[in-house]
C-alpha positions in Angstrom: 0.0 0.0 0.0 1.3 3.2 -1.2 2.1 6.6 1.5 -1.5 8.2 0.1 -2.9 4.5 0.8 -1.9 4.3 4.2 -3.1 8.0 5.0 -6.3 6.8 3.7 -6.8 3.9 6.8 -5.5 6.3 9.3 -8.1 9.4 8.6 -8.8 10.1 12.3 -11.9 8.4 13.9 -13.4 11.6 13.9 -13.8 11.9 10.5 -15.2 8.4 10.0 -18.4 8.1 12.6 -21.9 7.1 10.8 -24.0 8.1 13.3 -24.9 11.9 11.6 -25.1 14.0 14.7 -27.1 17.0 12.3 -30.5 16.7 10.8 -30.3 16.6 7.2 -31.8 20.0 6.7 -29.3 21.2 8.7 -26.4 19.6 6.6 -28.2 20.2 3.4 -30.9 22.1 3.2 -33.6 20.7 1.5 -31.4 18.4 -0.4 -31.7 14.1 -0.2 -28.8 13.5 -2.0 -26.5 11.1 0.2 -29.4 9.7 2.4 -32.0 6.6 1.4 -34.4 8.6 0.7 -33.0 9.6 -2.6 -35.2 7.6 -4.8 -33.8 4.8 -7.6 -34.0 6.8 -10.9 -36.1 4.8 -13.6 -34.3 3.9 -17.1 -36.5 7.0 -18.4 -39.4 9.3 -17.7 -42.5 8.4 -18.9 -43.9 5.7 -21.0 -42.7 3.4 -24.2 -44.4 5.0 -27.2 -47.6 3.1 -29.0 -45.2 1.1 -30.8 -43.1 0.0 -28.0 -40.1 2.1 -28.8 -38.2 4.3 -26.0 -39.0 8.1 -26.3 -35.6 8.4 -28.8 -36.6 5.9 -31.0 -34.3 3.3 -32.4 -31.4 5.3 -31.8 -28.8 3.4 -30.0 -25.6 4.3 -28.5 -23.3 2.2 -30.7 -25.0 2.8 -34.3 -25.7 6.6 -34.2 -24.3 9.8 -34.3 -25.4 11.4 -31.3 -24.1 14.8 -33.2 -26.7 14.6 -36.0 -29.3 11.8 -35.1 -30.6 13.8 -31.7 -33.9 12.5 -31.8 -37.2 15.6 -30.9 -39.4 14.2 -28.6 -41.9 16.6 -28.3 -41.6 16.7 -24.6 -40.7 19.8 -22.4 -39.4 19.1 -18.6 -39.6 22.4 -16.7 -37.7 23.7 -13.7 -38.3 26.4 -11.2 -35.1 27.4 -9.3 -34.7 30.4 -6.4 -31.2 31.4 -5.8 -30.8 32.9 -2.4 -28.4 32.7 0.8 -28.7 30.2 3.3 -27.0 28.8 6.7 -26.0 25.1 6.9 -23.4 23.2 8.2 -22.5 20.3 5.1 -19.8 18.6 7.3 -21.0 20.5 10.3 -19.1 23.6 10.2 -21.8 26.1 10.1 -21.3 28.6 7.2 -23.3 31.1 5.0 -23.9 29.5 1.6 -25.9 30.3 -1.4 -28.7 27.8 -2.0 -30.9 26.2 -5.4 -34.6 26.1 -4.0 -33.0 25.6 -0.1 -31.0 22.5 -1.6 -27.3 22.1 -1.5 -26.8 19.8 -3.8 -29.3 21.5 -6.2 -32.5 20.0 -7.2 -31.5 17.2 -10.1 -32.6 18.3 -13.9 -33.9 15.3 -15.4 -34.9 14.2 -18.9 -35.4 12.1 -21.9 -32.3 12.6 -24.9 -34.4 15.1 -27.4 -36.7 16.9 -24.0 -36.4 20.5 -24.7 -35.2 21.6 -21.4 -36.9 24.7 -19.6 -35.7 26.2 -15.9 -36.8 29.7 -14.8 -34.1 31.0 -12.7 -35.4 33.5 -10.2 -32.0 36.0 -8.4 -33.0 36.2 -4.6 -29.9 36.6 -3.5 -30.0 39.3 -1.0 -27.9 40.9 2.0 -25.7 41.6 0.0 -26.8 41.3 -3.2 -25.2 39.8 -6.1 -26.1 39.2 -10.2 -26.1 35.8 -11.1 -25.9 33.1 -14.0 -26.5 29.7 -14.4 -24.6 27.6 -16.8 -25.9 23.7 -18.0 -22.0 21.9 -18.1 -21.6 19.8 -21.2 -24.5 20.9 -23.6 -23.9 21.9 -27.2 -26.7 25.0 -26.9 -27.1 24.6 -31.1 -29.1 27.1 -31.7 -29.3 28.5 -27.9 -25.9 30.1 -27.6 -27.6 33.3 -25.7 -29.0 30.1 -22.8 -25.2 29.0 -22.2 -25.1 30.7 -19.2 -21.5 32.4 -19.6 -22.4 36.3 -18.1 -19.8 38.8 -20.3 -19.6 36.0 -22.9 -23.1 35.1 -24.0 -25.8 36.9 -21.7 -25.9 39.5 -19.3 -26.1 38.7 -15.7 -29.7 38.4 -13.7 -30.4 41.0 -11.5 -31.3 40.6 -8.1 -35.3 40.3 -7.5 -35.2 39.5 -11.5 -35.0 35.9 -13.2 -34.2 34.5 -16.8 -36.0 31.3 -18.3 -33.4 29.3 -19.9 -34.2 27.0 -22.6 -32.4 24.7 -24.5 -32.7 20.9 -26.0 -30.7 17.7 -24.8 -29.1 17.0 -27.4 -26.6 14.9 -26.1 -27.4 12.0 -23.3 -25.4 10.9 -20.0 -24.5 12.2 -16.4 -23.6 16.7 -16.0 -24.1 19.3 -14.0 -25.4 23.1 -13.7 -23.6 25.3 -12.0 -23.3 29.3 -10.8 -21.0 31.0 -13.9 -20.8 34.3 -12.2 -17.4 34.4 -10.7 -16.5 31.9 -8.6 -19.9 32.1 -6.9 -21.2 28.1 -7.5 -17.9 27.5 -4.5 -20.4 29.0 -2.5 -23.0 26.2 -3.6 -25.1 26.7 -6.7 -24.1 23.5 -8.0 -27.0 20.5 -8.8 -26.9 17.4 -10.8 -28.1 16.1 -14.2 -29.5 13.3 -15.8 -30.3 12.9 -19.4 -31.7 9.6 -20.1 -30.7 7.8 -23.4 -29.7 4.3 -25.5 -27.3 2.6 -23.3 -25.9 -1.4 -24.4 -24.3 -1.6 -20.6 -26.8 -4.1 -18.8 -27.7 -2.9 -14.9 -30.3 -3.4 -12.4 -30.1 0.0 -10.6 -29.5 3.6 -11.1 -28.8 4.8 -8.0 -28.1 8.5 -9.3 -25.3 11.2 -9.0 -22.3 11.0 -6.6 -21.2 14.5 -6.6 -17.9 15.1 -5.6 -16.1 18.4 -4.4 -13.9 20.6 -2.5 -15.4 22.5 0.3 -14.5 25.8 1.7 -15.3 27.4 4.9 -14.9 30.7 4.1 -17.3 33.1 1.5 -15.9 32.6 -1.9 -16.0 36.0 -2.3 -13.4 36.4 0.4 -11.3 33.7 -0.9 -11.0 35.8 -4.5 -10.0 39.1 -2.6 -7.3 37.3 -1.1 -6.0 35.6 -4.1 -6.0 38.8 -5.9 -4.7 41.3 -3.3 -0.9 42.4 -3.2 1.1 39.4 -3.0 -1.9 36.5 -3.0 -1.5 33.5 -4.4 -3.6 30.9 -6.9 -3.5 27.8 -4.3 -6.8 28.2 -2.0 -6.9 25.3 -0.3 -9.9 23.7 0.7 -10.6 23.1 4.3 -12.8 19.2 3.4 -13.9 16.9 0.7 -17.8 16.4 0.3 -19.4 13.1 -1.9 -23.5 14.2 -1.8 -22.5 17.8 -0.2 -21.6 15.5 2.8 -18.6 14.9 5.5 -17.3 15.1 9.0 -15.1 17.9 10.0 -12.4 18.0 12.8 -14.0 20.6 15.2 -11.7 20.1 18.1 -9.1 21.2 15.5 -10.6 24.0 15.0 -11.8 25.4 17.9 -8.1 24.7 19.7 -6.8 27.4 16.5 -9.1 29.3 18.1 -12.6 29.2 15.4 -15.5 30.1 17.3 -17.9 29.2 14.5 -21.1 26.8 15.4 -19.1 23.0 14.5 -20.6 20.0 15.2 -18.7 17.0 14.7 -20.0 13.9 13.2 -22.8 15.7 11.5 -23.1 12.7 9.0 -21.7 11.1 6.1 -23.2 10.3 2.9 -25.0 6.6 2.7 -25.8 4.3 -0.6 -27.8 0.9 -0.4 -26.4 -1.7 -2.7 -28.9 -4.9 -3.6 -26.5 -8.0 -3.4 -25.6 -9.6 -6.3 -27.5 -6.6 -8.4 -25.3 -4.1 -10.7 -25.9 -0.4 -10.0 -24.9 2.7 -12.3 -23.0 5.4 -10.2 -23.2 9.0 -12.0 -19.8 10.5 -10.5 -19.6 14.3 -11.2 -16.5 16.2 -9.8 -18.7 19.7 -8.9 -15.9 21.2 -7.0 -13.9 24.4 -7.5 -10.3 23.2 -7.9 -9.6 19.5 -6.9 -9.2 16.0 -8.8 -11.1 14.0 -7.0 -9.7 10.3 -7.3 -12.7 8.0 -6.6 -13.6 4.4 -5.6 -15.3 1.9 -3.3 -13.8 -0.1 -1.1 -13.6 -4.3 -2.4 -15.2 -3.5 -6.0 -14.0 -2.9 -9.5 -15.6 -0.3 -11.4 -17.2 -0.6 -15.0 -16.3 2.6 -17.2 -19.6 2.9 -19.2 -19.3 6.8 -20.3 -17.0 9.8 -19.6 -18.6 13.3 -19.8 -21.9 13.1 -22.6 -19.9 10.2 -24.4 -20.6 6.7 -24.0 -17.4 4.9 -24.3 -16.5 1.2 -24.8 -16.4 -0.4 -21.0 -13.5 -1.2 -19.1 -12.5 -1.6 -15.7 -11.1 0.5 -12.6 -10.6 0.4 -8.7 -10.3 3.7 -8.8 -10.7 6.6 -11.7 -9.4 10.2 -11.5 -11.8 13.1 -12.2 -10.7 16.8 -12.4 -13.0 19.5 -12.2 -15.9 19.6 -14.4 -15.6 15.9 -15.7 -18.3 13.0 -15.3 -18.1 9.8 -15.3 -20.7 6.9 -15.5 -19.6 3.3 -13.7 -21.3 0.1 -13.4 -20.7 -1.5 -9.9 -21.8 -5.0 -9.0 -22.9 -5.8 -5.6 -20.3 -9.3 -5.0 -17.5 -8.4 -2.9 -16.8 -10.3 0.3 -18.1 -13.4 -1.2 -22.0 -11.1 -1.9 -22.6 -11.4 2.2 -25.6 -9.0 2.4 -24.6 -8.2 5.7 -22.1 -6.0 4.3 -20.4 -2.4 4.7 -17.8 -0.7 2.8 -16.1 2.6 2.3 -16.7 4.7 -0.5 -14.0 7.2 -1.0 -12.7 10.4 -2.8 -9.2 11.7 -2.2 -8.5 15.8 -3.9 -5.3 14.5 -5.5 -1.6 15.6 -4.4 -1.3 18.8 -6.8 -4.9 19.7 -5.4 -4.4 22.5 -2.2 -6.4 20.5 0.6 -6.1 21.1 4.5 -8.4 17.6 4.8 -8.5 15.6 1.3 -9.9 12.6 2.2 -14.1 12.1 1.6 -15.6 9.1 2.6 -19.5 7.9 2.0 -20.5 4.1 3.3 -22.5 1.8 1.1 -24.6 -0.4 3.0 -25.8 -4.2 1.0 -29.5 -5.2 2.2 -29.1 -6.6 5.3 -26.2 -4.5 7.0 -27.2 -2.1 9.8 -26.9 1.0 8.6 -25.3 2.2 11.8 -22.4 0.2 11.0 -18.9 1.9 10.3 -16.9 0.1 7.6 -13.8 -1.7 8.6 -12.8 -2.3 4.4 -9.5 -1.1 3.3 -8.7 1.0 0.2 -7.9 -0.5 -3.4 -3.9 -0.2 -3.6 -3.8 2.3 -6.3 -7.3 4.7 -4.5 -4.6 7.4 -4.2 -3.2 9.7 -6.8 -1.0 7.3 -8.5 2.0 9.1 -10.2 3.1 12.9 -10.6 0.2 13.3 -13.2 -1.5 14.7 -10.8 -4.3 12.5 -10.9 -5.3 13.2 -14.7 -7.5 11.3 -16.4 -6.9 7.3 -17.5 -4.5 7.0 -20.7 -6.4 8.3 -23.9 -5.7 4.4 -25.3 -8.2 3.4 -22.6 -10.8 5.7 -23.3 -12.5 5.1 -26.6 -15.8 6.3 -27.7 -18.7 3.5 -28.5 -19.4 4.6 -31.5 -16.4 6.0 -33.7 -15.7 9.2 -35.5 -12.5 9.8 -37.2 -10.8 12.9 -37.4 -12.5 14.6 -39.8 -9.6 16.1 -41.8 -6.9 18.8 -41.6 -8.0 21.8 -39.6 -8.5 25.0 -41.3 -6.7 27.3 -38.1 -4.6 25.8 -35.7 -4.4 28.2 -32.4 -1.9 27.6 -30.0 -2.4 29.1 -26.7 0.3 29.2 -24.1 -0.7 29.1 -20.2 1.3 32.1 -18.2 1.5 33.2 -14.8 2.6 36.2 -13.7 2.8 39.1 -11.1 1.2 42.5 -12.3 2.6 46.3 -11.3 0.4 46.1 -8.0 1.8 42.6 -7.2 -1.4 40.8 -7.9 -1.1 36.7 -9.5 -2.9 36.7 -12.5 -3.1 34.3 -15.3 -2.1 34.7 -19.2 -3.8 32.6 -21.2 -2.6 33.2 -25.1 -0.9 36.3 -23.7 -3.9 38.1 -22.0 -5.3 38.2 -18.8 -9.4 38.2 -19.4 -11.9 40.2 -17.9 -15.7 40.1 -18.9 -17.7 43.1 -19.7 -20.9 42.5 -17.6 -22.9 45.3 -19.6 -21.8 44.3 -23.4 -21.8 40.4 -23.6 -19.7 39.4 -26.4 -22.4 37.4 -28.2 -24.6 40.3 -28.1 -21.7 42.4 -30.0 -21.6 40.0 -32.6 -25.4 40.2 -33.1 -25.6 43.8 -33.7 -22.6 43.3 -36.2 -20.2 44.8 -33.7 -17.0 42.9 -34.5 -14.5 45.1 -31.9 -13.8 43.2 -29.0 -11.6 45.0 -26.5 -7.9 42.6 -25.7 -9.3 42.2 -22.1 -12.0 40.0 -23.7 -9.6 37.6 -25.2 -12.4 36.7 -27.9 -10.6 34.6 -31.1 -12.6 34.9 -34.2 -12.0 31.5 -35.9 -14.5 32.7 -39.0 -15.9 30.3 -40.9 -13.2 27.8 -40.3 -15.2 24.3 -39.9 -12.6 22.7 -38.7 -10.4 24.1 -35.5 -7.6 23.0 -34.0 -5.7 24.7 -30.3 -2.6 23.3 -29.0 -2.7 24.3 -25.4 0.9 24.3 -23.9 1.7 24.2 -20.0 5.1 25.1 -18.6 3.6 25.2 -15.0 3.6 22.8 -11.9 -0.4 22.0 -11.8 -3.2 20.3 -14.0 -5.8 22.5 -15.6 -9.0 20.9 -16.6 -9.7 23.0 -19.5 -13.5 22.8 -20.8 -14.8 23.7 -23.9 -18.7 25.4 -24.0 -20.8 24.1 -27.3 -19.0 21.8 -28.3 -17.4 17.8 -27.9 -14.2 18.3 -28.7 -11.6 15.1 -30.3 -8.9 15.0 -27.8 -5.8 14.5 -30.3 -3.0 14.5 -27.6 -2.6 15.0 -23.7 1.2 13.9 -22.2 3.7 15.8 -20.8 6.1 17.7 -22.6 6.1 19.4 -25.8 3.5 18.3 -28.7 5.7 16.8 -31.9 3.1 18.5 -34.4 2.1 15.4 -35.5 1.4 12.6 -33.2 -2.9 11.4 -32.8 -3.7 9.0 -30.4 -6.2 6.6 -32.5 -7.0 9.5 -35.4 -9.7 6.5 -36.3 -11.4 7.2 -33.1 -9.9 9.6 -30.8 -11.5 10.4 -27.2 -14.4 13.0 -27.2 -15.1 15.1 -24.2 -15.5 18.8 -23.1 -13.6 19.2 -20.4 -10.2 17.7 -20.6 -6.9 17.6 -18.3 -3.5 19.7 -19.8 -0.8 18.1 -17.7 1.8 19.6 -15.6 4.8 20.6 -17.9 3.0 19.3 -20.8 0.3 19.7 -23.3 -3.1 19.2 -25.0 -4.0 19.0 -28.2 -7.7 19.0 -29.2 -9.4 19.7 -32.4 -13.3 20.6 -32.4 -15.9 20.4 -35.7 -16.9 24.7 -35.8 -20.7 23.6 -36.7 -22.3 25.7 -34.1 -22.4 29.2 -34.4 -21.8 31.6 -31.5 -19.4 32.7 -29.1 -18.0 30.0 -26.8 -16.2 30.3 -23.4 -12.6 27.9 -23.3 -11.6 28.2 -19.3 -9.7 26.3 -17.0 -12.5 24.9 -14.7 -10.7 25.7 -11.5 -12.6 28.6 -10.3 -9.7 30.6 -8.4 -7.8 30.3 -12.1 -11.0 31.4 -14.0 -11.2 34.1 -11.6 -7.4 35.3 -12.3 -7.7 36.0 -15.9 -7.8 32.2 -17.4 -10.7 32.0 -19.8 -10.8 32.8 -23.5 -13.7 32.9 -25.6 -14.1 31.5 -29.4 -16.2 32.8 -31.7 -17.6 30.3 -34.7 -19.6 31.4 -37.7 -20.0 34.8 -37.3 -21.3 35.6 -40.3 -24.0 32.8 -39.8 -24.6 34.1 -35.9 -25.7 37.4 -37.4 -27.8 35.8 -40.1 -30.0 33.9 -37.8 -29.7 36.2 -34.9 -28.9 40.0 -35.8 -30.7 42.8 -36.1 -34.2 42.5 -34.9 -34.0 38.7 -34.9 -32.6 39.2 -31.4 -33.7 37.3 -29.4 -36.0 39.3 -26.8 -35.0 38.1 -23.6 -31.5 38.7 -24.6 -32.4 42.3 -24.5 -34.0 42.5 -21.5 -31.6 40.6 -19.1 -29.6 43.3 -20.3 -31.5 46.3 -19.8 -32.3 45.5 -16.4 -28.6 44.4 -15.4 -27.9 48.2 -16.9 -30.2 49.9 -14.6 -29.3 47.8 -12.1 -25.7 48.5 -12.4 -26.7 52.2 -13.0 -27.0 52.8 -9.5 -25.4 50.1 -7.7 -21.5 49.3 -7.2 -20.6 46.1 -9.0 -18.0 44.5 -7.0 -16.1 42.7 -9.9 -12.5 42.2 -8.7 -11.4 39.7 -10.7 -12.3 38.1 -14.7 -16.1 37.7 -14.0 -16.9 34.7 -15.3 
């Protein structure tokens, strides 16, 4: 067993208690994520058509292009969500947080592959106030790019005591997540999980739903920015604990002894999963957090790799998988260790890898099989590879392991190849800040970019650090790395081919399986090395391109690519402007007319 291995058994006995000394509503709101009473989720919603067909048809997951077969259903699944500011204690250090409908998790979005998708975000947040945006991780917005979410890139941000109705189609299938896109205002807690049903040849008995993992932080994000970008701050915020479900202990004796006189309640209660013996369950693991790679597994089982991100991929086996921010991945698990005794308890854990700045990185959940009391603490020990494994810093598996289920070649030479070094440096006041392709970005709250390119306004100011790729249908980036961390970089609109991801230097011509290369949108660049990704331009708009770790975001690392101008106007411009567009906008300028916005760092 390795050194992380053997931190892993000795995580104090404070951290490990399953008796939850906290109420659920007083860990998570309204939230039943990590308890039983999370209900199973059904293979879809609703019924088999009059035929006998699922609602998508006879599309399947191995014969179709998900890109250009998305099948219309005809169905709409709306949402009602109330952002506002709460006080709950998710490993039972009592903190301020901002809440989805009272819920930390979020409520879960769920529908069908081809639902049009419709959630009517109401701004209470209050005391202070504070805009906000919400932004649905992983989907293509064709023909949407004004409901991506991204404020200063595609919309303008909702006012407090306003909302914006946000509607787009699932067009693509699998496990995301929504998220806050204002700041770095979701590590405060607008997070929630999603679940698009669709064609799937993996055979299971049970979904038993997301497993969210993330970083937690005990101080105001807001706080945590200011600090990072005053005089002499620094990128690395570490977290203070690791949550699966929004849920884990906390050391409060540590605490209080360095003097912390905030409410703490130890053992407030762990997150808890039912296995049926001998039955095979689909996990949905989502890393929601700000910064970490989570590195996640369960105690005694192997792992089924059915999907990573919106792409089913052809299955293959783990103990444990890495997941940086913003990825996904789907796993079978199959209730049969310790010879299927349903008497049974094990730990389920997920470790912020070594590059990830973590005062407590260790999250544990227990999964209980049918007949185990579910007061039990687990005695299992981890898998020996459940730790970060090698100075990769817990990046994803090799891209020879991940291939899509159903293939697509490279389609041809790109027409631009961008490269886009990643910089760091110190400004004339001292403050850290990120270059990404030479600029440090900084949204324009008041004049979204996508709105510019509507009303044929082609200027963008350098601070913006918009790249106008045309009418190129074919784009290719070559994102280099020189420094000592992973950045998950993630891609809005698009599934992009992942050519290349090592470390080192790209030799300008090397393709990991050109015949079938991984597709994903969010992707790991390596420490000291380099990723290489090439992306299909069919989908007109303006697209954010950001490291997902939101203190990076935050300093200046986000770029925005803008695809088919010419056709965005077309469709778009002039008085085919979409109307709510206009108003989100006019309000946010009164709004912002007479009240300070506080926007210390990029915005977005």
């Amino acid at each position: 067993m390795g050194v992380l291995g053997r931190a892993i058994v000795e995580v104090s006995s404070k951290l490990t208690g399953v008796v939850a000394n906290l109420v659920q509503e007083e860990t998570n709101g309204s939230s039943r994520l990590g308890t039983f009473l999370f209900p199973f989720l059904a293979f879809f919603l609703g019924n088999l058509t009059p035929d006998g067909q699922y609602p998508w048809g006879n599309l399947t997951d191995w014969g179709n292009d998900q890109y250009t077969e998305s099948p219309a259903t005809g169905a709409v699944r709306t949402y009602d969500f109330v952002i506002s500011r709460g006080l709950i204690a998710p490993d039972g250090y009592q903190r301020d947080v901002l809440l989805v409908n009272g819920a930390f998790p979020g409520p879960m979005i769920e529908a069908n592959w081809g639902d049009m998708i419709v959630v009517n975000v109401f701004n209470n947040i209050s005391s202070p106030e504070e805009g906000t945006a919400m932004h649905w991780h992983g989907f293509l917005q064709d023909d949407t790019p004004w409901d991506d979410g991204a404020p200063g890139v595609s919309q303008c941000p909702i006012v407090p005591g306003k909302s914006y109705t946000y509607e787009f189609k699932a067009s693509l299938y699998g496990t995301s997540w929504y998220h806050a896109h204002y700041s770095a205002q979701y590590a405060g807690g607008i997070v929630g999980p999603i679940v698009i049903h669709g064609p799937t040849q993996a055979k299971y008995d049970i979904d038993l739903g997301p497993v969210m993992l993330s970083d937690w932080y005990h101080r105001p994000y807001f706080d945590l920015i200011k600090d990072m970008l005053a005089p002499g701050g620094s990128p690395s915020v570490p977290s203070d604990n690791n949550l699966i479900n929004g849920k884990m202990n906390f050391d409060c004796d540590t605490a209080a002894a360095a003097g912390d006189k905030t409410p703490c309640t130890p053992n407030a209660g762990i997150s808890k999963f039912k296995f049926q013996t001998g039955k095979t369950h689909r996990l949905r693991l989502v890393n929601s957090g700000a910064d970490g790679v989570q590195r996640f597994s369960i105690d005694g089982h192997t792992m089924t790799v059915i999907a990573n991100d919106f792409v089913p991929v052809k299955p293959y086996n783990v103990t444990a998988i890495s997941l940086a921010v913003g990825q996904r991945a789907d796993v079978l698990v199959t209730a049969n260790a310790a010879g299927s005794d349903p008497k049974s308890v094990f730990w389920m854990r997920s470790d912020l890898a070594k590059c990830s700045a973590a005062k407590q990185p260790f999250a544990l959940a227990a999964v209980y099989y049918d007949q185990a009391d579910p007061e039990t603490a687990p005695s299992s020990q981890p898998w020996a590879d459940a730790g970060d494994p090698d100075s990769t810093c817990g990046a994803s598996d090799d891209l020879d392991k991940r291939e899509p289920l159903y293939p697509i070649p490279v389609r041809g030479e790109p027409a631009v190849t961008k490269e886009m070094k990643i910089e760091a440096y110190r400004n004339a006041s001292d403050v850290f800040l990120f270059l990404f392709d030479g600029v440090s970005a900084r949204v324009d709250y008041n004049h979204p970019a996508l709105d510019m390119v509507m009303k044929g306004n082609m200027s963008f100011p350098e601070v913006s650090n918009v790249k106008d790729f045309g009418s190129a249908k074919t784009v290719r980036v070559v994102v280099i790395n020189k420094g000592p961390g992973p950045h998950p970089m993630h891609l809005h609109g698009y599934n992009f081919y992942v050519l290349s991801s090592s470390p080192g230097d790209w030799d300008g011509k090397t393709i990991v399986r050109p015949s079938n290369p991984v597709r994903r949108d969010t992707e790991v660049v390596r420490p000291h090395g380099h990723l290489v990704l090439q992306f299909d331009a069919n989908n007109p708009g303006i697209w954010a391109f950001h490291c997902h770790i939101g203190w990076h975001a935050s300093g200046g690392f986000v770029a925005s690519f803008l695809t088919q101008p010419d056709e965005v106007r077309r469709r778009w411009g002039g008085d085919r402007m979409p109307g709510k567009m206009e108003q989100v906008c006019r309000e946010w300028d009164a709004w912002s007319q007479n009240t300070v916005v506080d926007q210390i760092d990029s915005g977005t």
